[in-house]
C-alpha positions, 0 to 999 in steps of 0.5 A, a space after each residue: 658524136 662519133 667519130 668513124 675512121 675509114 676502113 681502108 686507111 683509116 682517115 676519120 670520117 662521118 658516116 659509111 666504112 669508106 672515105 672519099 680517097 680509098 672509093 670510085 665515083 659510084 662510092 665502092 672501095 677501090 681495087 687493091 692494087 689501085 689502093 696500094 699504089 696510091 698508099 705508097 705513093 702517098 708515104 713515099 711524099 711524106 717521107 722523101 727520104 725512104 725508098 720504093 721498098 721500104 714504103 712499099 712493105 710499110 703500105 703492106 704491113 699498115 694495109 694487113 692492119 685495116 679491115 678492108 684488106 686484113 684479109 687480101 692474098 697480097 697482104 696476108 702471103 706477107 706473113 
């Protein structure tokens, strides 16, 4: 068996190019801002200790890894 990863963070999955936590209610991929905001928050509770910026620019370098947003002005105007 297959094992896919979501191409947005990477979560495994079942089927598809997306997991349930990076899609709307009709299964589209969320917006990036709606995705990014959401990664960051995400990271900061993982790590209580890191500040906004510091896990804003880790969300930004891991999200320029992923497929679905290797290619997002927000992400590539980093480099």
């Amino acid at each position: 068996m297959t094992t896919l990863t979501c191409e947005s963070c990477s979560m495994p999955i079942g089927t598809g190019r997306y997991c349930v936590h990076c899609t709307d209610a009709e299964g589209n991929l969320q917006g990036f801002e709606e995705r990014f905001a959401a990664m960051t928050t995400w990271r900061l509770e993982r790590e209580p200790g890191l500040d906004r910026e510091a896990a804003e620019a880790e969300t930004l370098a891991w999200m320029a890894t992923m497929p679905a947003w290797a290619d997002h002005p927000a992400v590539t105007r980093r480099s």
